[in-house]
C-alpha positions in Angstrom: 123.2 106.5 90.3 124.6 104.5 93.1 123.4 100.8 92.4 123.8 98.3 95.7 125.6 95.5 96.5 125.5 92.2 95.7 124.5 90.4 98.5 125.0 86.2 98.5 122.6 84.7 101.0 122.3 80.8 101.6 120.3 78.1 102.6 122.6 76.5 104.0 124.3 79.0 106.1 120.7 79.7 107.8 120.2 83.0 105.8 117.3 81.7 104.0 114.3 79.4 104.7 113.9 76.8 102.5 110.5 76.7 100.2 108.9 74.3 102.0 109.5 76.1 105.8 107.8 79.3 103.7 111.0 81.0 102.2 112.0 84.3 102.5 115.0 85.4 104.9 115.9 84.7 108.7 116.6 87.4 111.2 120.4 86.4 110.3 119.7 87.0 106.4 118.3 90.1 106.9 121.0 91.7 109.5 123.9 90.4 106.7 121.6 92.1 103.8 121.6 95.4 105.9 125.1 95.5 107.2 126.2 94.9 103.1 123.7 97.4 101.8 122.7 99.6 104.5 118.8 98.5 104.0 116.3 98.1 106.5 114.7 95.3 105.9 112.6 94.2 108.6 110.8 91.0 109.6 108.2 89.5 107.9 104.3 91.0 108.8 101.5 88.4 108.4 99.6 89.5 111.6 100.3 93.1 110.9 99.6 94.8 114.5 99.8 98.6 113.5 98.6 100.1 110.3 102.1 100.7 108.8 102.3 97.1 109.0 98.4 96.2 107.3 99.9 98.8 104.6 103.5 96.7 104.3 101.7 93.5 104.1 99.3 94.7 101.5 101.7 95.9 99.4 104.1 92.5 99.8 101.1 90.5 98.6 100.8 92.9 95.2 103.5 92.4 94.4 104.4 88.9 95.0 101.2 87.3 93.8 102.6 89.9 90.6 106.1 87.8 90.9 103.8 84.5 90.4 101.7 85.6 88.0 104.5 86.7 85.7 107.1 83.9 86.1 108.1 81.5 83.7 108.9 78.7 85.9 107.0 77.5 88.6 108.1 80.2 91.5 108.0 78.0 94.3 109.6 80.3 96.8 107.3 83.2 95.7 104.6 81.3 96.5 105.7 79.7 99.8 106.4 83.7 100.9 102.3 84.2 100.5 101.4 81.4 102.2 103.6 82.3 104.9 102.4 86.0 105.2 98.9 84.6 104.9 97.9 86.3 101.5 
């Protein structure tokens, strides 16, 4: 089995938003992500347009409000990623 790269995004470098701008990763994020693991990660869907996208957003709630519901700390970025795709 195959197992992908580890991928080190920052902050900083304007990979990442910070919690408080809604988390989750910049257009610049995701193109370093995909060029180091050949994923596809695309952009985030909180007005989904098409039904793929009604589908990708219901799933990215699941499984994030799962992510909040499960963590042992206070999963700040988690939760600013809901807010931002309007969960």
């Amino acid at each position: 089995m195959a197992t992908k790269k580890s991928v080190s995004l920052s902050v900083g470098r304007g990979e990442k938003l910070p919690a408080s701008k809604g988390a989750g990763l910049t257009e610049k994020g995701r193109a370093k992500y995909n060029a180091a693991t050949g994923s596809k990660l695309k952009a985030p869907a909180p007005s989904p347009k098409t039904d793929a996208d009604k589908g990708r957003k219901a799933s990215f709630c699941a499984r994030m409000e799962g992510v909040v519901k499960n963590a042992k700390g206070p999963a700040e970025r988690a939760k600013a990623s809901l807010k931002r795709w309007k969960c």
